[in-house]
mmCIF file of the N, C-alpha and C atoms, coordinates in Angstrom:
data_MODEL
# 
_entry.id   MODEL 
# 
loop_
_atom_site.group_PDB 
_atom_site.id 
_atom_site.type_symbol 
_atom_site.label_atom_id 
_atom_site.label_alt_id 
_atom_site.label_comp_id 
_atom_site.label_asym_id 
_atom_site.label_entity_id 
_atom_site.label_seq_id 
_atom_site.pdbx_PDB_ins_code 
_atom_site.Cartn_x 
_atom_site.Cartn_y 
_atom_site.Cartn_z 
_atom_site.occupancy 
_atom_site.B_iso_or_equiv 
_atom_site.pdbx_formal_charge 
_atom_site.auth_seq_id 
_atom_site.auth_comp_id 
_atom_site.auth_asym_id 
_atom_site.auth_atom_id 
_atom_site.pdbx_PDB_model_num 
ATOM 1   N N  . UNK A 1 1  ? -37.759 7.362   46.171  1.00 0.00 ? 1  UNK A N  1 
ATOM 2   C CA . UNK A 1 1  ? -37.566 5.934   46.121  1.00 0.00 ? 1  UNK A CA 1 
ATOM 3   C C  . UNK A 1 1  ? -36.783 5.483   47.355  1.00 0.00 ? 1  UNK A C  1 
ATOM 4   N N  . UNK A 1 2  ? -36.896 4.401   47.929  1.00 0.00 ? 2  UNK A N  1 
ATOM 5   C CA . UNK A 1 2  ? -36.693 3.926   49.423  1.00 0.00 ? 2  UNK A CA 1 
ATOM 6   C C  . UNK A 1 2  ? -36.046 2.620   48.891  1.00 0.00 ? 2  UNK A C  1 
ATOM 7   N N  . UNK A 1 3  ? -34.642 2.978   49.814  1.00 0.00 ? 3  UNK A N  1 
ATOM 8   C CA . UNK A 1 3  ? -33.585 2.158   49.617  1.00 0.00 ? 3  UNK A CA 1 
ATOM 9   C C  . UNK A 1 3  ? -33.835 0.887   50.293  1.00 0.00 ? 3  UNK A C  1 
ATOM 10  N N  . UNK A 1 4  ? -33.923 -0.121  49.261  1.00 0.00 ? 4  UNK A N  1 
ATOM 11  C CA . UNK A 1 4  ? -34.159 -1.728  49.938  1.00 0.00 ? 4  UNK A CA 1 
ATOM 12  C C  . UNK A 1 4  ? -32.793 -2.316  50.582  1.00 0.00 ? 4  UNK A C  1 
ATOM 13  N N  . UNK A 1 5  ? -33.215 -3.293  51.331  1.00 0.00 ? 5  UNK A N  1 
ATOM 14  C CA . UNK A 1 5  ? -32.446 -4.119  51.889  1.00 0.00 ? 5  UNK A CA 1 
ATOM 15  C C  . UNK A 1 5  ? -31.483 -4.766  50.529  1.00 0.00 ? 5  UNK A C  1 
ATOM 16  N N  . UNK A 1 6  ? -32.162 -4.776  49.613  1.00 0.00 ? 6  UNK A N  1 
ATOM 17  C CA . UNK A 1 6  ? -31.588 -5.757  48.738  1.00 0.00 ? 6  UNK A CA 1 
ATOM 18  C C  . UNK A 1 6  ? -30.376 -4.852  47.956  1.00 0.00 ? 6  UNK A C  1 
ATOM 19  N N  . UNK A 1 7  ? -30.249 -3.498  48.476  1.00 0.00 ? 7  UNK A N  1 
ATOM 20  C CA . UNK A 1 7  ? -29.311 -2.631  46.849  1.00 0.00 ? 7  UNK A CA 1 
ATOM 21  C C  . UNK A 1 7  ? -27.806 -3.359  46.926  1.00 0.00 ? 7  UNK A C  1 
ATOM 22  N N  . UNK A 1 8  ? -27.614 -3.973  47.884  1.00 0.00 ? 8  UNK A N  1 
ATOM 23  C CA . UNK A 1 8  ? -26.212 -4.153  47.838  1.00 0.00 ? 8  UNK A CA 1 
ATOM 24  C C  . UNK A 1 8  ? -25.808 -5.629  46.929  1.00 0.00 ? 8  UNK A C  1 
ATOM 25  N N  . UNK A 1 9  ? -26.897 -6.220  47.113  1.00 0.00 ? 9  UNK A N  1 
ATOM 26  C CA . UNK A 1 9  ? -26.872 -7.540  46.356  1.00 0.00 ? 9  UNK A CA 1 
ATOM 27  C C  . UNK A 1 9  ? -26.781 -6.480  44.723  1.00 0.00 ? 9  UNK A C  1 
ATOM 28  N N  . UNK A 1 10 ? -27.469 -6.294  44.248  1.00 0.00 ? 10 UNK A N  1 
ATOM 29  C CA . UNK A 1 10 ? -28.084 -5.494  42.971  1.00 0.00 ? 10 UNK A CA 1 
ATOM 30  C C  . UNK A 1 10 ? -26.821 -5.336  42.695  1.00 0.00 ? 10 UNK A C  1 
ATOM 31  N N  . UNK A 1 11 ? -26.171 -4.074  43.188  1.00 0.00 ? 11 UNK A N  1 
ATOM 32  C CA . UNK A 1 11 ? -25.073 -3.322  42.709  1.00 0.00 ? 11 UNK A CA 1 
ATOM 33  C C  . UNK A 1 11 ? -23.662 -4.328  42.631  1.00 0.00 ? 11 UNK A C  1 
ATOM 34  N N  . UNK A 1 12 ? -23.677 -5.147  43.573  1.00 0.00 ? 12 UNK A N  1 
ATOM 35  C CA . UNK A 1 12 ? -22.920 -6.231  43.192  1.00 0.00 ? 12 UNK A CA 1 
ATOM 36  C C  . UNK A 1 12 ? -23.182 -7.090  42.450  1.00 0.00 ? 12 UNK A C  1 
ATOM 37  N N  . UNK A 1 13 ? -24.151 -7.619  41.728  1.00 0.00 ? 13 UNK A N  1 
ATOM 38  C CA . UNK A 1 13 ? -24.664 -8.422  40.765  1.00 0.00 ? 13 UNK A CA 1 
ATOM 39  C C  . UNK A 1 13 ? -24.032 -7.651  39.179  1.00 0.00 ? 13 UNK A C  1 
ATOM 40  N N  . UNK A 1 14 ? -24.467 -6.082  39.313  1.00 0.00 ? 14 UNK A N  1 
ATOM 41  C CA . UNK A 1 14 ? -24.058 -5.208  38.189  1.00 0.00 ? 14 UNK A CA 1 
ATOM 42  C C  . UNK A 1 14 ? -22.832 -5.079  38.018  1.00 0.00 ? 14 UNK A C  1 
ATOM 43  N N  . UNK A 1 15 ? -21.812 -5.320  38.897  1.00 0.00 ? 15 UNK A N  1 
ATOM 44  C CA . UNK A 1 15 ? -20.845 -4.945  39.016  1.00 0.00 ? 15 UNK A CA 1 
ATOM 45  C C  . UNK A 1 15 ? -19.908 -6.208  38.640  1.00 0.00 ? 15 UNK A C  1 
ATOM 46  N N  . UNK A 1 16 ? -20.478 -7.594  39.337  1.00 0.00 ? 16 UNK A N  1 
ATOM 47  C CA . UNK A 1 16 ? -19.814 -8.558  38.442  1.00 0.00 ? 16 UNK A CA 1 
ATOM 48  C C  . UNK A 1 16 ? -19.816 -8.890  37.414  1.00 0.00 ? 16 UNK A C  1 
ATOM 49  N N  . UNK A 1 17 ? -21.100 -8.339  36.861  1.00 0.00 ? 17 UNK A N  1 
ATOM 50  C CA . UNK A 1 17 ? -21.356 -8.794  35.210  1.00 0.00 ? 17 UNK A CA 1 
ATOM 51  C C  . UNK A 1 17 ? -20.602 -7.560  34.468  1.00 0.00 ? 17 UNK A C  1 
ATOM 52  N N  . UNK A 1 18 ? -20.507 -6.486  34.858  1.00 0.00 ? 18 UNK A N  1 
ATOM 53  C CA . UNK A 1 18 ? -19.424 -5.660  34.247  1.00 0.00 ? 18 UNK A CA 1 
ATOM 54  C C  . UNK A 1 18 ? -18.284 -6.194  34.314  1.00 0.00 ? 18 UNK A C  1 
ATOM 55  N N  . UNK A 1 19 ? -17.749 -6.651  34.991  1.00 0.00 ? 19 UNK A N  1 
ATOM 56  C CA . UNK A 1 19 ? -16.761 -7.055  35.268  1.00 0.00 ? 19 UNK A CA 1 
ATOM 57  C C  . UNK A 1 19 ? -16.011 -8.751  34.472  1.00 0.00 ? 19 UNK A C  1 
ATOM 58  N N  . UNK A 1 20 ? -17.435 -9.539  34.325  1.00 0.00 ? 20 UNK A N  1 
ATOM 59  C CA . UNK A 1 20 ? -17.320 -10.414 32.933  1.00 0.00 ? 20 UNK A CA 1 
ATOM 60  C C  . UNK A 1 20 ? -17.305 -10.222 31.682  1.00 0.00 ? 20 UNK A C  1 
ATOM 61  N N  . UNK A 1 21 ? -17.990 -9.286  31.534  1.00 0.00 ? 21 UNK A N  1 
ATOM 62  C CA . UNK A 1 21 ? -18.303 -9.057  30.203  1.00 0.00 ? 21 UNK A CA 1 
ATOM 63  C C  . UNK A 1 21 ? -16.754 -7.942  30.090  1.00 0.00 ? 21 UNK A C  1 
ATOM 64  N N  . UNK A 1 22 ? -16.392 -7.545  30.941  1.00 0.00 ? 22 UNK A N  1 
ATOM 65  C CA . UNK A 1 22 ? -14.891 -6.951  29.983  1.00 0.00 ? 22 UNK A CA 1 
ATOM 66  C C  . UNK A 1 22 ? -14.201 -7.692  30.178  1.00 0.00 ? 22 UNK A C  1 
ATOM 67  N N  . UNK A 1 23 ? -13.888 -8.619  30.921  1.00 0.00 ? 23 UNK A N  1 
ATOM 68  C CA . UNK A 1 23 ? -12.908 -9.504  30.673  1.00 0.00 ? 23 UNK A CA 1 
ATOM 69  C C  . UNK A 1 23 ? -13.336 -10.920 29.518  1.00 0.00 ? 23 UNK A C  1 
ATOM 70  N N  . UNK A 1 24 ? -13.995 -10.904 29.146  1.00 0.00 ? 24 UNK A N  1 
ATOM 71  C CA . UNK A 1 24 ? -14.606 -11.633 27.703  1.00 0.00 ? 24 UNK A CA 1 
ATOM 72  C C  . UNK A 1 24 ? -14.087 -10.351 26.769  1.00 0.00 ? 24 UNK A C  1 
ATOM 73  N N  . UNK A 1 25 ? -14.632 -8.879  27.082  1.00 0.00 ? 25 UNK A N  1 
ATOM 74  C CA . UNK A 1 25 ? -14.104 -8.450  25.579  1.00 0.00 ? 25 UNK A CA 1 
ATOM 75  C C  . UNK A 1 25 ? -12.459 -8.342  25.493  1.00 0.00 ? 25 UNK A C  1 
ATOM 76  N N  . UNK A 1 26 ? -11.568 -8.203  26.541  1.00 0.00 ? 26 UNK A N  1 
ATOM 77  C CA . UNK A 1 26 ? -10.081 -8.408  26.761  1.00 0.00 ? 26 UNK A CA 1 
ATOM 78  C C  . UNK A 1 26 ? -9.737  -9.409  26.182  1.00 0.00 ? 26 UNK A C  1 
ATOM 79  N N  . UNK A 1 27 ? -10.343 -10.656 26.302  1.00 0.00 ? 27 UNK A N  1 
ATOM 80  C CA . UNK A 1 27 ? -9.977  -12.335 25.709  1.00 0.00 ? 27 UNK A CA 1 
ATOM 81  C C  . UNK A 1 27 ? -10.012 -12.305 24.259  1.00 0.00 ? 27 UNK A C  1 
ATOM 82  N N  . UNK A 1 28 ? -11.485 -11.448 23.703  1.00 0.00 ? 28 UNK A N  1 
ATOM 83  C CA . UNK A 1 28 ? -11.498 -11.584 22.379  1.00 0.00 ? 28 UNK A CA 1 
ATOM 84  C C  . UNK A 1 28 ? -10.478 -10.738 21.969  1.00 0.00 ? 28 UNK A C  1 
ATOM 85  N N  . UNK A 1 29 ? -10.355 -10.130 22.262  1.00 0.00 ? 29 UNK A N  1 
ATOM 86  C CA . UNK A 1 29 ? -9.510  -8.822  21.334  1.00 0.00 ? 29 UNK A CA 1 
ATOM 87  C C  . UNK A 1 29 ? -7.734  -9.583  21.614  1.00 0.00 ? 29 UNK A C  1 
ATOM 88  N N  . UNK A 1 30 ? -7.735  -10.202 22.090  1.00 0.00 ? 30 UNK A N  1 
ATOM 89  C CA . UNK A 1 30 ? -6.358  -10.848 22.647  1.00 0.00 ? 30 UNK A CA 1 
ATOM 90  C C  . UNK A 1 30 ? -6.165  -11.846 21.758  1.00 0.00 ? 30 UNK A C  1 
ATOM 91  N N  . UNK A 1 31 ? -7.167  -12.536 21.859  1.00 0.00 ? 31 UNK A N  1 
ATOM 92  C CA . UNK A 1 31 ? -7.040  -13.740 20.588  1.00 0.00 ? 31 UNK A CA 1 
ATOM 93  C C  . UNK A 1 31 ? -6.971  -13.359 19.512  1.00 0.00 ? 31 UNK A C  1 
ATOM 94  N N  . UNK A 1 32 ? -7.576  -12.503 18.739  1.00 0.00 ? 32 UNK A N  1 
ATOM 95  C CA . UNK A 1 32 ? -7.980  -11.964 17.517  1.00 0.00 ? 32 UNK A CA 1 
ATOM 96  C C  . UNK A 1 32 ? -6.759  -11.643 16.945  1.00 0.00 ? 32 UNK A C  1 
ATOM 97  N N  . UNK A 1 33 ? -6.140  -10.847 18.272  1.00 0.00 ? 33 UNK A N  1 
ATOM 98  C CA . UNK A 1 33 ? -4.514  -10.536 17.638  1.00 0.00 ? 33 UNK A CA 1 
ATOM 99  C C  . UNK A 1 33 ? -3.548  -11.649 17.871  1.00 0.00 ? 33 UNK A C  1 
ATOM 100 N N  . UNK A 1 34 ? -3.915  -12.475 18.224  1.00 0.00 ? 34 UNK A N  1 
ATOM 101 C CA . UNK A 1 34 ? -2.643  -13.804 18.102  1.00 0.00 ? 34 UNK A CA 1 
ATOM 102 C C  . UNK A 1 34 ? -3.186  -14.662 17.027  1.00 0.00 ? 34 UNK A C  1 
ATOM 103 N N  . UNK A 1 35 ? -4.461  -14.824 16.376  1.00 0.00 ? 35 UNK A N  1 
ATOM 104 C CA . UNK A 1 35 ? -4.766  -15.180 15.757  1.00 0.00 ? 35 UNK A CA 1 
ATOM 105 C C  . UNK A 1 35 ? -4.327  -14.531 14.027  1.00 0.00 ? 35 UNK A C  1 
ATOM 106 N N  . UNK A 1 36 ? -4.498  -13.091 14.149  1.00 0.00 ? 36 UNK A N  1 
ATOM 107 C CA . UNK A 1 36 ? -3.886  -12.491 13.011  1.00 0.00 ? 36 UNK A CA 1 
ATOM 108 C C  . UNK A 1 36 ? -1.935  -12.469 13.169  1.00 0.00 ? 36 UNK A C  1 
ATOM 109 N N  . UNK A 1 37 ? -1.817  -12.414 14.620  1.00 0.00 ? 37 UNK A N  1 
ATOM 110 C CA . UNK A 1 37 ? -0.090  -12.937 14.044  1.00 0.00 ? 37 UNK A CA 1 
ATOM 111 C C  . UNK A 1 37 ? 0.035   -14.558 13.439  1.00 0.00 ? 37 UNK A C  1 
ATOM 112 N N  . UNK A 1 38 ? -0.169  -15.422 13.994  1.00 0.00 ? 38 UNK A N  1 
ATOM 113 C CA . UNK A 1 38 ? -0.084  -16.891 13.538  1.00 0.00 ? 38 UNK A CA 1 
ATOM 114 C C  . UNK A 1 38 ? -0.516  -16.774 12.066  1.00 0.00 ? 38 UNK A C  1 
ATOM 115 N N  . UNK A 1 39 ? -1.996  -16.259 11.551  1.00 0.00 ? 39 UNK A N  1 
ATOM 116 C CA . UNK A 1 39 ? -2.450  -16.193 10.156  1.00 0.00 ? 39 UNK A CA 1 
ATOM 117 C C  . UNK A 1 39 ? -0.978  -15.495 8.883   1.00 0.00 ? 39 UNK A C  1 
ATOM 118 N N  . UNK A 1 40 ? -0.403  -14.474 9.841   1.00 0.00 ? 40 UNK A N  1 
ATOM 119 C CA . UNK A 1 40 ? 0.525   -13.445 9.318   1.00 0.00 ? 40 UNK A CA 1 
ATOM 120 C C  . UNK A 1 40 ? 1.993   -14.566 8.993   1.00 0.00 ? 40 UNK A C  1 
ATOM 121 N N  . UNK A 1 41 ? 2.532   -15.073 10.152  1.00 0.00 ? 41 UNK A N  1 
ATOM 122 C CA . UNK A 1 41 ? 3.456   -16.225 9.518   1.00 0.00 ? 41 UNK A CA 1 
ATOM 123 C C  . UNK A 1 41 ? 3.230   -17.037 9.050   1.00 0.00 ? 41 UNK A C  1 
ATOM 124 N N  . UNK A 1 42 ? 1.674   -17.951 8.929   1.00 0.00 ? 42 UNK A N  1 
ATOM 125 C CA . UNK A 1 42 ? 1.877   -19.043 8.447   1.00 0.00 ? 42 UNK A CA 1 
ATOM 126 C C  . UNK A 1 42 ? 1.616   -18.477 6.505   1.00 0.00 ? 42 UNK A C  1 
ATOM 127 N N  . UNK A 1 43 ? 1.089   -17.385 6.534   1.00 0.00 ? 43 UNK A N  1 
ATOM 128 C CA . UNK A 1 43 ? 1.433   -16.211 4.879   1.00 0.00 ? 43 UNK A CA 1 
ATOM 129 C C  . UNK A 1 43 ? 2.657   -16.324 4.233   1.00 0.00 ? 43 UNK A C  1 
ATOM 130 N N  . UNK A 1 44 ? 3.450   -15.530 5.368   1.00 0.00 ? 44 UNK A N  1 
ATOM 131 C CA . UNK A 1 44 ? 4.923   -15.812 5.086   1.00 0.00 ? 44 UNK A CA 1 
ATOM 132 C C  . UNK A 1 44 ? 5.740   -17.009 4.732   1.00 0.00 ? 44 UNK A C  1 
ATOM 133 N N  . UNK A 1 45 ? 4.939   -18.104 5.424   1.00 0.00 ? 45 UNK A N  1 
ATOM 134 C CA . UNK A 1 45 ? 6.130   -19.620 5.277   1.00 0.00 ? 45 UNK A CA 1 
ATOM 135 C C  . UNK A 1 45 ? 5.702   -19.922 4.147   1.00 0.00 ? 45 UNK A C  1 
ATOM 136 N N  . UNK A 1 46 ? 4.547   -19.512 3.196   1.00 0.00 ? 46 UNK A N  1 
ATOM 137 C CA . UNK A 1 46 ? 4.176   -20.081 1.654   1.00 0.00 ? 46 UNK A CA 1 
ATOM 138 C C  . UNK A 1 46 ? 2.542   -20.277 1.672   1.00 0.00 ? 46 UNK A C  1 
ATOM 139 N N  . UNK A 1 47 ? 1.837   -20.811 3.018   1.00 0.00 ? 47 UNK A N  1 
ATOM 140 C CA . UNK A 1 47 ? 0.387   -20.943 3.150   1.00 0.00 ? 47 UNK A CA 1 
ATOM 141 C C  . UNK A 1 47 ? -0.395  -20.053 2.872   1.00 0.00 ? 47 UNK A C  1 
ATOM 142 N N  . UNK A 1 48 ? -1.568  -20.127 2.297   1.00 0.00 ? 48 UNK A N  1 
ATOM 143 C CA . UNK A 1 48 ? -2.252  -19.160 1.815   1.00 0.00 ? 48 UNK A CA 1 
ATOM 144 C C  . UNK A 1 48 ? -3.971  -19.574 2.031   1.00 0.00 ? 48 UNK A C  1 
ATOM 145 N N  . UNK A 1 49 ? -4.943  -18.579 2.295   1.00 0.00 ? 49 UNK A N  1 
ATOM 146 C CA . UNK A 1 49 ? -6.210  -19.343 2.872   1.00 0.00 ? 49 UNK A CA 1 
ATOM 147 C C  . UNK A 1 49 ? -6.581  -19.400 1.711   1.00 0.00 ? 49 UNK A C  1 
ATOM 148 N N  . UNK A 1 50 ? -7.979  -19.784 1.467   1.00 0.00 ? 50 UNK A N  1 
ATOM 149 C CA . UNK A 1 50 ? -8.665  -20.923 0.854   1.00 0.00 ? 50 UNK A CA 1 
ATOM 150 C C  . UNK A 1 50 ? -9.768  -19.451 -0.186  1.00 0.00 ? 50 UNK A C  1 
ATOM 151 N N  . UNK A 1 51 ? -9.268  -18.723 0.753   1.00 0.00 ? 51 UNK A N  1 
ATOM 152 C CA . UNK A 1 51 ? -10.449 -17.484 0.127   1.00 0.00 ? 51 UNK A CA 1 
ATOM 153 C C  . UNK A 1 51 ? -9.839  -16.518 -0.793  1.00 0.00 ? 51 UNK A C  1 
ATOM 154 N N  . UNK A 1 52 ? -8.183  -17.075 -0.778  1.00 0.00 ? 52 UNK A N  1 
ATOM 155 C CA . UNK A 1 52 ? -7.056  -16.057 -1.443  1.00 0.00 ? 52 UNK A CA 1 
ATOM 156 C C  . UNK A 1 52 ? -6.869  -16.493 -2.769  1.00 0.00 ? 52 UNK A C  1 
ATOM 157 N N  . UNK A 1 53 ? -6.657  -15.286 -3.529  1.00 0.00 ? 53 UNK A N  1 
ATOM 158 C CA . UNK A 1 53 ? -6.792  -15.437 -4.698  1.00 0.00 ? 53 UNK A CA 1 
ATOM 159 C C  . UNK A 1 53 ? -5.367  -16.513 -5.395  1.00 0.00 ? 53 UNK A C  1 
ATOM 160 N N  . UNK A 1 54 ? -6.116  -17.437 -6.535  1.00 0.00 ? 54 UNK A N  1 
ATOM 161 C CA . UNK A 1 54 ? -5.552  -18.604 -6.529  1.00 0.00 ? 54 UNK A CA 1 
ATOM 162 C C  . UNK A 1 54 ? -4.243  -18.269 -7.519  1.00 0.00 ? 54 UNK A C  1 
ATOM 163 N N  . UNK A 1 55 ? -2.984  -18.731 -7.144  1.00 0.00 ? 55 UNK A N  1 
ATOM 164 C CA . UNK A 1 55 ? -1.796  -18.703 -7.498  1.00 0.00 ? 55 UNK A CA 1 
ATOM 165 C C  . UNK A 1 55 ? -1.700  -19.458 -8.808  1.00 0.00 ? 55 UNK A C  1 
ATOM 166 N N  . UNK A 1 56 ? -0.163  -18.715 -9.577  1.00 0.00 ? 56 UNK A N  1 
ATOM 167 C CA . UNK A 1 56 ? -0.069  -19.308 -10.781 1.00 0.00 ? 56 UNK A CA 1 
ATOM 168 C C  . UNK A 1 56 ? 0.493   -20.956 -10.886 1.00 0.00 ? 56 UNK A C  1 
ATOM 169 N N  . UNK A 1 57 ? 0.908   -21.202 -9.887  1.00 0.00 ? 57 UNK A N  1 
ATOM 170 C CA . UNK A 1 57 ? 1.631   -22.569 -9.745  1.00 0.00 ? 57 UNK A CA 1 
ATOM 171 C C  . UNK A 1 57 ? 0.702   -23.613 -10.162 1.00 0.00 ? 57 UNK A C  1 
ATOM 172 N N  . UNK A 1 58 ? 1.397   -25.011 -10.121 1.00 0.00 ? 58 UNK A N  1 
ATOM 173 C CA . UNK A 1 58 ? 0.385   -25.863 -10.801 1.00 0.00 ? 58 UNK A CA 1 
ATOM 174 C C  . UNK A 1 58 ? -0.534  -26.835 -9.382  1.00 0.00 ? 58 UNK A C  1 
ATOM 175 N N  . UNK A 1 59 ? -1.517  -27.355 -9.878  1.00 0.00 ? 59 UNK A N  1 
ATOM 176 C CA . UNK A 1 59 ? -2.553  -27.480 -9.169  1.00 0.00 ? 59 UNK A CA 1 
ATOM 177 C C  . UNK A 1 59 ? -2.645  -28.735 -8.300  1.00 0.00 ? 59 UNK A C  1 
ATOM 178 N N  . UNK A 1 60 ? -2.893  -29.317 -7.066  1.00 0.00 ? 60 UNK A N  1 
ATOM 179 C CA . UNK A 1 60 ? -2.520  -30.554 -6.791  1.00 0.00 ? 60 UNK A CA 1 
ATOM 180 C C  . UNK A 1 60 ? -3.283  -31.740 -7.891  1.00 0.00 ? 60 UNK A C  1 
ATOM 181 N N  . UNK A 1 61 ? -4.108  -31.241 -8.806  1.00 0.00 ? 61 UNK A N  1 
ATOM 182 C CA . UNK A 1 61 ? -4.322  -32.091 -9.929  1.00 0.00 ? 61 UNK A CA 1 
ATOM 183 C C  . UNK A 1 61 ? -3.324  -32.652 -10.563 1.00 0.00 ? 61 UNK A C  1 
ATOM 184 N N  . UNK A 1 62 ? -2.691  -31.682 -11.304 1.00 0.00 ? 62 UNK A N  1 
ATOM 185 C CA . UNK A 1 62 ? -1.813  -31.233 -11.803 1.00 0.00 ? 62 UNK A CA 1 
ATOM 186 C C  . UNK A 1 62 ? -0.639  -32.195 -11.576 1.00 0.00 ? 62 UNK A C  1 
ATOM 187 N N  . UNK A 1 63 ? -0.501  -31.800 -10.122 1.00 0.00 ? 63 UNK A N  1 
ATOM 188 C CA . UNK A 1 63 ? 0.762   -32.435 -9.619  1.00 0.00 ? 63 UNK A CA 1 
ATOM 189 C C  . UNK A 1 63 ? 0.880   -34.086 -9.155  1.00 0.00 ? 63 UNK A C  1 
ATOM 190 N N  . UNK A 1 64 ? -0.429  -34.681 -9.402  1.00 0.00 ? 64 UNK A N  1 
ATOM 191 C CA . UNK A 1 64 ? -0.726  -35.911 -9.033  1.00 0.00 ? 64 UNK A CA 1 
ATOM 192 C C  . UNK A 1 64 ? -0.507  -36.419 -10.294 1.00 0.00 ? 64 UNK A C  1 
ATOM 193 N N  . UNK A 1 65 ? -1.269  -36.078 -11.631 1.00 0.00 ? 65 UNK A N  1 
ATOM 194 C CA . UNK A 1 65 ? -1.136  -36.212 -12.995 1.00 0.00 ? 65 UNK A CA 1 
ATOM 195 C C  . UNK A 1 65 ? 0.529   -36.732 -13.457 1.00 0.00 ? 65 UNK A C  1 
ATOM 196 N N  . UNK A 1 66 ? 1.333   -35.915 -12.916 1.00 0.00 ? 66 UNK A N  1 
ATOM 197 C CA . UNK A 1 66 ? 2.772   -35.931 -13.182 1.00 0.00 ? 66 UNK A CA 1 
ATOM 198 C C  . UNK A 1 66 ? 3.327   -37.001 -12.294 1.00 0.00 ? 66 UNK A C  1 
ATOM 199 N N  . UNK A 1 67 ? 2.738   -37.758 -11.543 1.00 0.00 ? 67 UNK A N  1 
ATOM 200 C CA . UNK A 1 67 ? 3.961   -38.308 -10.618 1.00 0.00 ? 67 UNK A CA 1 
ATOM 201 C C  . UNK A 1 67 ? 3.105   -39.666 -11.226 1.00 0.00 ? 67 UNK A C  1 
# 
């Protein structure tokens, strides 16, 4: 196989897109974990997601009913 004029473009083309694509997977994996710390305190301050199993306290029904 006979080396084109063009390999240097090529190998630099390959080389920047390596070079995006890990710095996209660096970003995700970066967020993911600031995202699970923030999720982790806002646990702690009393918040709880929407998918978590529902607490014994009374319900904002509940609590509208009463006032």
């Amino acid at each position: 196989m006979e080396m084109t004029p063009h390999l240097p473009f090529i190998v630099a083309a390959y080389a920047a897109a390596a070079v995006v694509v890990g710095a996209l997977i660096v970003w995700i994996v970066h967020d993911y974990r600031a995202q699970q710390r923030t999720l982790a305190q806002l646990e702690m301050q009393g918040f709880s997601r929407r998918s978590a199993p529902a607490r014994s306290g009374p319900t904002m029904e509940q609590v509208k009913e009463r006032i």
